[in-house]
C-alpha positions as CSV (number, residue, x, y, z in Angstrom):
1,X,233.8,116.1,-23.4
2,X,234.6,119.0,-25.1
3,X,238.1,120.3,-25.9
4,X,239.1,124.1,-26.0
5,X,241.6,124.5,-28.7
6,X,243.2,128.3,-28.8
7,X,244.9,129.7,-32.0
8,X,248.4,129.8,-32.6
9,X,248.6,133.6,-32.3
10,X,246.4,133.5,-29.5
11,X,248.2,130.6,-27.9
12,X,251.5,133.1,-28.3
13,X,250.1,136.1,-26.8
14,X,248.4,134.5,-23.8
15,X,252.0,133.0,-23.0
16,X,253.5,136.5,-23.6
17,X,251.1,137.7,-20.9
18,X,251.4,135.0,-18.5
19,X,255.2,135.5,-18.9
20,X,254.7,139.6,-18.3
21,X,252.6,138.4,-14.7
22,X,255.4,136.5,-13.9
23,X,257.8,138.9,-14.0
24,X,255.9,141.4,-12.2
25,X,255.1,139.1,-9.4
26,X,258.8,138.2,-9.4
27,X,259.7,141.6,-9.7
28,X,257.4,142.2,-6.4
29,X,258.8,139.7,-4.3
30,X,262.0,140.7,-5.0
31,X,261.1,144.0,-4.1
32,X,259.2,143.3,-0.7
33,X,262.0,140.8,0.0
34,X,264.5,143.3,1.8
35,X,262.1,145.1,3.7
36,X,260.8,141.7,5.2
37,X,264.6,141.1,6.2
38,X,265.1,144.5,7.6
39,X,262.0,143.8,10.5
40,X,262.7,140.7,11.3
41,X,266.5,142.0,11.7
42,X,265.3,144.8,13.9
43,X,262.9,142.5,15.8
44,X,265.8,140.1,16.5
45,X,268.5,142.8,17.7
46,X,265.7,144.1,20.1
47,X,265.1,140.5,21.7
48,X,269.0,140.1,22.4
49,X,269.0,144.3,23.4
50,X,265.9,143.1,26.0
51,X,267.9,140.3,27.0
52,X,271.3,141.5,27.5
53,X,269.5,144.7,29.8
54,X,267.9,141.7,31.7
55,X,271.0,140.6,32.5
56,X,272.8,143.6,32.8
57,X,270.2,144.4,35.6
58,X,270.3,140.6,37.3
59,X,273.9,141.5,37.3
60,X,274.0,144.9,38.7
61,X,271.6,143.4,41.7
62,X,273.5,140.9,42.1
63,X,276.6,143.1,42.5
64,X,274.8,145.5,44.9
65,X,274.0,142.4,46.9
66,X,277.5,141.3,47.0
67,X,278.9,144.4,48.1
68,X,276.5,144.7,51.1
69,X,277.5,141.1,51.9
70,X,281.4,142.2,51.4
71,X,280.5,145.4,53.9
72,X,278.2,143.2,56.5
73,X,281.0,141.8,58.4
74,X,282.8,144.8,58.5
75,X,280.0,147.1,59.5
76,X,279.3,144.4,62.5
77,X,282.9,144.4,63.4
78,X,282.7,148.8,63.5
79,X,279.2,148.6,65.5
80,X,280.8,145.9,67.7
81,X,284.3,147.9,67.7
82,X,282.3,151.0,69.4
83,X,280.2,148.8,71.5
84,X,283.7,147.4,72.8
85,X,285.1,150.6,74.1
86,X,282.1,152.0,75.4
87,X,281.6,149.0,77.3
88,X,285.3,149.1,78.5
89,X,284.5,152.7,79.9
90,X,282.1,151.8,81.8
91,X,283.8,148.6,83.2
92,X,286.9,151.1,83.7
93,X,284.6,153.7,85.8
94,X,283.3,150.5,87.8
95,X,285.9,149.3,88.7
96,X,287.3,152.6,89.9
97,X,284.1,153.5,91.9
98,X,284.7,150.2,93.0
99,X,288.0,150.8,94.7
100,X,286.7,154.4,96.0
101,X,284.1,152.9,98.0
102,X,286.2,149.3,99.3
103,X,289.0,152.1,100.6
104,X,285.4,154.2,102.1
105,X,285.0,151.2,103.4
106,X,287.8,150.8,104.8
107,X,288.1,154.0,106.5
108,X,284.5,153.7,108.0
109,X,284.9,150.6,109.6
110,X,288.5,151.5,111.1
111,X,286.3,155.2,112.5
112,X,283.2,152.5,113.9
113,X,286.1,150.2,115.2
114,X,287.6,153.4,116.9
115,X,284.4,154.9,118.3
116,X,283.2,151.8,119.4
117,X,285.9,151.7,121.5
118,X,285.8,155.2,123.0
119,X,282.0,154.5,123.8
120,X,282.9,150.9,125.4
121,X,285.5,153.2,127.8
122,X,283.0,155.7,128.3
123,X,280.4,153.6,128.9
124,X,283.1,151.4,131.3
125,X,283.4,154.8,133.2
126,X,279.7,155.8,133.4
127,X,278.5,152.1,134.8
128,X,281.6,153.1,137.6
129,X,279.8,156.0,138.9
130,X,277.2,154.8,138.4
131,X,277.5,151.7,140.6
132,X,279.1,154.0,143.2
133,X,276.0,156.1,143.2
134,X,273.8,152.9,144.2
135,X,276.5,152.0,146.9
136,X,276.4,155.0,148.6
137,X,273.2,156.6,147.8
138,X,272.0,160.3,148.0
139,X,272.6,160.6,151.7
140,X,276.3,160.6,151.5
141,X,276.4,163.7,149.6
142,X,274.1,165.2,152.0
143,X,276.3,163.8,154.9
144,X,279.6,164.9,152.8
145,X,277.5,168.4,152.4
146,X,276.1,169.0,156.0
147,X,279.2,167.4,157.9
148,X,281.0,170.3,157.3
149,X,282.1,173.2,160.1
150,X,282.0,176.4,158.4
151,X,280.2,178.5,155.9
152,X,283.1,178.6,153.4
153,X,284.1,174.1,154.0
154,X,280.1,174.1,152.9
155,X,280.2,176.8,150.1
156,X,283.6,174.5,149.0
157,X,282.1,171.3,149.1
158,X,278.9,172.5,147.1
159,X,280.8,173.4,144.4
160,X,282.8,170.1,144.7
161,X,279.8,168.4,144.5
162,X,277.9,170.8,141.5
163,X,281.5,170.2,139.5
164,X,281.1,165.9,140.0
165,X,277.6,166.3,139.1
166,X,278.6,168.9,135.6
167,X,281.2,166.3,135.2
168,X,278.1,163.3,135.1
169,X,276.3,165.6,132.6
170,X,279.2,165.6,130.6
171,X,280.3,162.1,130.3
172,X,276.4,161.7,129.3
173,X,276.1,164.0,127.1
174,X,280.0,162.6,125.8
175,X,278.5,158.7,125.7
176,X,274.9,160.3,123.8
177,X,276.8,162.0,121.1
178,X,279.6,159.0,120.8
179,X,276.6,156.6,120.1
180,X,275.3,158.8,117.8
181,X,278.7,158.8,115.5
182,X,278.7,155.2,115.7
183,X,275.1,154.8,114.9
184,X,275.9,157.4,111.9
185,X,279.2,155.5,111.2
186,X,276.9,151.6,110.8
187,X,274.6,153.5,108.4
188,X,277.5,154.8,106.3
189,X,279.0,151.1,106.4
190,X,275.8,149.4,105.6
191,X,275.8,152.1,102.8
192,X,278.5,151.6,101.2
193,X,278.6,148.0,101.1
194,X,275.3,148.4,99.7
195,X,276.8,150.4,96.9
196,X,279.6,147.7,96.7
197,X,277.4,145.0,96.4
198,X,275.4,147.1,93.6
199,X,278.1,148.1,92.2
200,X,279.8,144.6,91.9
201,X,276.2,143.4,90.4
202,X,276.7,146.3,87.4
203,X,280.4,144.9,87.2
204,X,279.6,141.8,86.4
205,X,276.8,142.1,84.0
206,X,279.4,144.0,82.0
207,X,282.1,141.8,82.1
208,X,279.4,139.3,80.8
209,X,278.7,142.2,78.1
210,X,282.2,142.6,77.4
211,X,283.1,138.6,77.0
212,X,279.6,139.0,74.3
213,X,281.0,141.4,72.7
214,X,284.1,139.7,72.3
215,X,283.1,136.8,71.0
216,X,280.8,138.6,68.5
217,X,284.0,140.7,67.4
218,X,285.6,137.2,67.4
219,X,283.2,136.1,64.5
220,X,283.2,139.3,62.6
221,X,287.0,139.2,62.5
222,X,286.7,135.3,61.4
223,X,284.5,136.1,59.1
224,X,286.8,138.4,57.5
225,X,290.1,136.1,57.5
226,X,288.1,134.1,55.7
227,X,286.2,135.1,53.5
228,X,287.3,137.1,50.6
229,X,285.1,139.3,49.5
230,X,285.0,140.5,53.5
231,X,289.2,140.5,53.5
232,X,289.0,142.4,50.4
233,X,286.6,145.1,51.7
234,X,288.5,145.3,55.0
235,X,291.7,145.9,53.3
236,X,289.9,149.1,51.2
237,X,288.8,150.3,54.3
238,X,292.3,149.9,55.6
239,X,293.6,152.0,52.8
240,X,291.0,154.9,53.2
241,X,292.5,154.9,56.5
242,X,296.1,155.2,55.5
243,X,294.9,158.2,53.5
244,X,292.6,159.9,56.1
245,X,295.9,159.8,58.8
246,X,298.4,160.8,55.9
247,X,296.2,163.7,56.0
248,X,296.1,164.0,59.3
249,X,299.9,163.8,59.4
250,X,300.3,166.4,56.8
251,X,298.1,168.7,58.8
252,X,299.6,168.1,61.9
253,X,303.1,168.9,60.1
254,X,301.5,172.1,58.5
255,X,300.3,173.4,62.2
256,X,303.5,172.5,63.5
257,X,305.9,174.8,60.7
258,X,303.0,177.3,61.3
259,X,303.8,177.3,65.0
260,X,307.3,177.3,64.7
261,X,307.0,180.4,62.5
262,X,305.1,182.4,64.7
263,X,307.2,181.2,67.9
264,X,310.3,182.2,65.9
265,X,308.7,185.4,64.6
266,X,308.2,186.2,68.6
267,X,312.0,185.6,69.7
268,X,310.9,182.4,71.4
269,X,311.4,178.5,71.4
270,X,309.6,176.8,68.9
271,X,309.2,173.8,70.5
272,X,308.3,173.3,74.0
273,X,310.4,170.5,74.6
274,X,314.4,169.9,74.2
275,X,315.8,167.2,72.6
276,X,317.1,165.6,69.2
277,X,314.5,162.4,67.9
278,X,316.8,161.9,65.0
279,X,319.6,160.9,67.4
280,X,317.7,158.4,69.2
281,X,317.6,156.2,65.8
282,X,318.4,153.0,66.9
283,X,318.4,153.5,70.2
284,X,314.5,154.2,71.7
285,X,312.9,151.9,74.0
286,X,310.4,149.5,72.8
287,X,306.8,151.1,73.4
288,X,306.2,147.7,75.0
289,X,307.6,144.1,75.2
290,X,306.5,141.4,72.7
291,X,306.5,139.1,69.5
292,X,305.9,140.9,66.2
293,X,303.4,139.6,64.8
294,X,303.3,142.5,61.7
295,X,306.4,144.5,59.8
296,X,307.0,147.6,58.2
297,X,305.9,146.9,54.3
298,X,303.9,145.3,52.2
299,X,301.8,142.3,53.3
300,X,301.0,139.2,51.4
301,X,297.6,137.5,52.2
302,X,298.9,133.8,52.9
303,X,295.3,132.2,51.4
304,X,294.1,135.0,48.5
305,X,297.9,136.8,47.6
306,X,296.2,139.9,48.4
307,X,298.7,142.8,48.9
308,X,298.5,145.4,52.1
309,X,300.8,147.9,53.4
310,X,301.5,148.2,56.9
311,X,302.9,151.8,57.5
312,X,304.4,150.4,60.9
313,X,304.9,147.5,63.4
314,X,302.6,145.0,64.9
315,X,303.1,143.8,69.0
316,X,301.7,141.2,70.1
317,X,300.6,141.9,73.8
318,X,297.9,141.6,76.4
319,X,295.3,143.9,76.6
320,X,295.6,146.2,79.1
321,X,299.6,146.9,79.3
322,X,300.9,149.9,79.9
323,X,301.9,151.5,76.6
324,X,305.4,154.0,76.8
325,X,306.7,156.9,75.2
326,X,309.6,156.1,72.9
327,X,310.8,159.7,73.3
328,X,310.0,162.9,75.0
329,X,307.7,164.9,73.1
330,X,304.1,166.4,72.7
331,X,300.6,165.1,72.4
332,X,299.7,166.2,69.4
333,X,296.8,164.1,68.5
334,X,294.2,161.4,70.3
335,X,290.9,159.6,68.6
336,X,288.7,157.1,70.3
337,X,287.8,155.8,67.0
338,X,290.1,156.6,64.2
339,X,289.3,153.6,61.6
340,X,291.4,150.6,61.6
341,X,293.6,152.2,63.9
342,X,291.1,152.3,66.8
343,X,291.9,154.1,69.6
344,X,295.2,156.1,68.9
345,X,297.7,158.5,70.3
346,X,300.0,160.4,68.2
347,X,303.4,162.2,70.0
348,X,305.3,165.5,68.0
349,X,308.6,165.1,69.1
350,X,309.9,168.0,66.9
351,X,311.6,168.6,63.5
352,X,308.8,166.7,61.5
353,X,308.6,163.7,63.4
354,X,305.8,161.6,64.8
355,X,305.2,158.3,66.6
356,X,301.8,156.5,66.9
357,X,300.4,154.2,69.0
358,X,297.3,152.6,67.9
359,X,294.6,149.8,68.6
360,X,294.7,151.0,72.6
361,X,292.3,150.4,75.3
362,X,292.6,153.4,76.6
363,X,294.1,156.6,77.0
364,X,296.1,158.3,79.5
365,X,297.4,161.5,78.3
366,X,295.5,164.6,76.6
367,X,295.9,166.8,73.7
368,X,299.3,169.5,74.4
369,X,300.5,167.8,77.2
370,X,304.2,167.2,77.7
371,X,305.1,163.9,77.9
372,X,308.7,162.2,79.6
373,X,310.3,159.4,77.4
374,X,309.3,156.1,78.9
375,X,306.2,157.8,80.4
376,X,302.7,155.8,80.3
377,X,300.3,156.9,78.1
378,X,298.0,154.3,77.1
379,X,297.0,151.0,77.8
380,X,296.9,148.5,74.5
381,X,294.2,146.5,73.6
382,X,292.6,145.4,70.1
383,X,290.6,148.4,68.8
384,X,290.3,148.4,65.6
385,X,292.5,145.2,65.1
386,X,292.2,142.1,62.9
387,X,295.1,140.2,64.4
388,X,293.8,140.6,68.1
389,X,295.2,141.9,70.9
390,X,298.4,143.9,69.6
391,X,299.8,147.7,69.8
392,X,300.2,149.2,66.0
393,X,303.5,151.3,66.5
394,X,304.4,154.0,63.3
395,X,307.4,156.2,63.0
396,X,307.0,158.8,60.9
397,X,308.6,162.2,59.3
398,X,306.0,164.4,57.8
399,X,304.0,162.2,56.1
400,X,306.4,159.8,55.3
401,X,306.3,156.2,57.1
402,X,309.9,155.2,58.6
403,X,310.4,151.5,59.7
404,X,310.2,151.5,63.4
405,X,312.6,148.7,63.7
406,X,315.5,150.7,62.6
407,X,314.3,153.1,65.2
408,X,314.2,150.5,68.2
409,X,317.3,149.0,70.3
């Protein structure tokens, strides 16, 4: 085996150069070394800027399918809400088409009753001549005619005998056109208890809607007692309520000073009613008789702690009572469908004050009439309501909510 032996000078400047390489190559690394760091920095931040948009989308779908959860019940509980009154109508126009044609009814068969009678007598008094025609026979009015012993005893018993025979004609005629109103009186009868019976068949298929409907409100208004992201929803719609009738409010105030300018401005009343509201504090009859079942204030959710106003009173009574006037006033105001107060009615009883009555069944009164305190004007129901069947009852000046229980004796 050979052995390469290199120089001592040689030996020092190939370590010088292998030294110089080194450095260089160190030098290098050093160099690449930060810009290797900065991309894999950058690639790292965009992974976790991918990610967190991932989620940030996950989330935002999840939210948007949380909110249309939060809304289902209460969109069900509007659609069912509408459904409800509509179908109340109707049973309401039933009902009373119903009575029209049982007191039709009743008149028709006390006229058939009547004219039956009157034909039985007439009929009584045609068989009697008749039957004394049969028994005596054409020859005795020929013997009655030729018996007599003059011209003018045969001239008077001819027309004696052409005024019996008129008189025949008539009581025909009489017991003809008497059959014909009773015939005409049956068909009226068998009418309208053919429209009874129809009319009963429509009435109950929508009492059968209306229990449906009901029940379905039932589960939407469960639904939102407990659950609560539904509660929570309900009670924002509550509150854009409470906004859209303090507007309502303030408009109705605004019309009101408008009108009392331009009454004044005229020489004339500005309110077409008499009578101090403010005096009656404490001393207006109830708008109907029942448990509260809500007060004037804030409302604390027994399950969640969730806060609610309630700008009035809540009465717990049937559906279907007669709903008063607290006071004598004007009807300034009346929705079928005003939010979560349902069906409403709102009086002016003068120098800025207001009453409502909401969640009704129906209404009785119409925009600028005059009402009479204790006067009916409504019927209550549950329109609108998540505690059932109950009248909402506000007192208020301007825009401001008074407690109606300072107001009531």
């Amino acid at each position: 085996m050979t052995t390469w032996v290199m120089a001592p000078r040689a030996r020092g400047r190939f370590r010088r150069f292998v030294q110089s390489c080194f450095a260089v190559a160190l030098l290098a690394a050093v160099a690449m070394h930060p810009a290797a760091a900065q991309d894999s920095l950058e690639a790292s931040k965009r992974a976790e800027l991918e990610r967190i948009q991932q989620q940030a989308r996950a989330h935002r779908e999840a939210a948007k399918q949380l909110r249309g959860q939060e809304q289902k019940a209460l969109v069900q509980l509007h659609r069912t809400e509408r459904e409800l009154n509509s179908t109340r109508k109707r049973l309401q126009s039933l009902q009373s088409r119903r009575g029209n044609l049982d007191r039709q009814l009743e008149v028709t068969r006390a006229n058939l009753d009547r004219n039956l009678e009157s034909l039985d007598q007439q009929r009584a008094r045609f068989a009697h001549r008749l039957r004394s025609l049969y028994k005596y026979g054409v020859g005795r009015e020929l013997e009655f005619l030729l018996s007599t012993r003059s011209f003018a005893q045969l001239l008077s018993r001819w027309d004696f005998l052409v005024m019996v025979a008129e008189q025949d004609r008539v009581l025909l005629e009489a017991i003809q056109q008497q059959k014909d109103v009773v015939e005409a009186s049956q068909n009226r009868l068998e009418q309208n208890l053919t429209d009874v019976r129809r009319t009963a068949t429509r009435t109950t298929v929508e009492n059968r809607r209306l229990d449906g409907l009901r029940q379905q409100k039932a589960q939407s208004v469960h639904t939102i007692q407990t659950q609560r992201e539904a509660y929570e929803a309900a009670a924002a719609e509550l509150e854009k309520t409470a906004r859209a009738m303090q507007k309502l409010l303030a408009d109705l105030d605004r019309k009101r000073r408008e009108e009392g300018a331009k009454a004044r401005s005229e020489g004339r009343n500005p309110q077409p009613y008499t009578g101090n509201f403010a005096a009656g504090q404490g001393h207006l009859d109830w708008p109907v008789r029942g448990p509260l079942v809500g007060r004037f204030g804030p409302e604390k959710h027994p399950k969640w702690g969730t806060m609610t106003m309630n700008n009035g009173i809540d009465i717990d009574v049937a559906i279907g009572t007669s709903v008063r006037a607290v006071a004598k006033g004007r009807v300034d105001y009346v929705s079928e469908d005003f939010g979560t107060y349902g069906q409403m009615v709102i009086l002016n009883h003068g120098d800025g004050y207001y009453t409502l009555y909401g969640h009704l069944s129906s209404i009785a009164v119409s925009v600028g009439q005059e009402v009479q305190s204790g006067q009916v004007i409504a019927q209550s129901g549950d329109s609108g309501s998540l505690r059932g069947p109950v009248l909402h009852f506000e007192v208020r000046k301007g825009g401001t909510s008074l407690d109606p229980e300072g107001w009531l004796q």
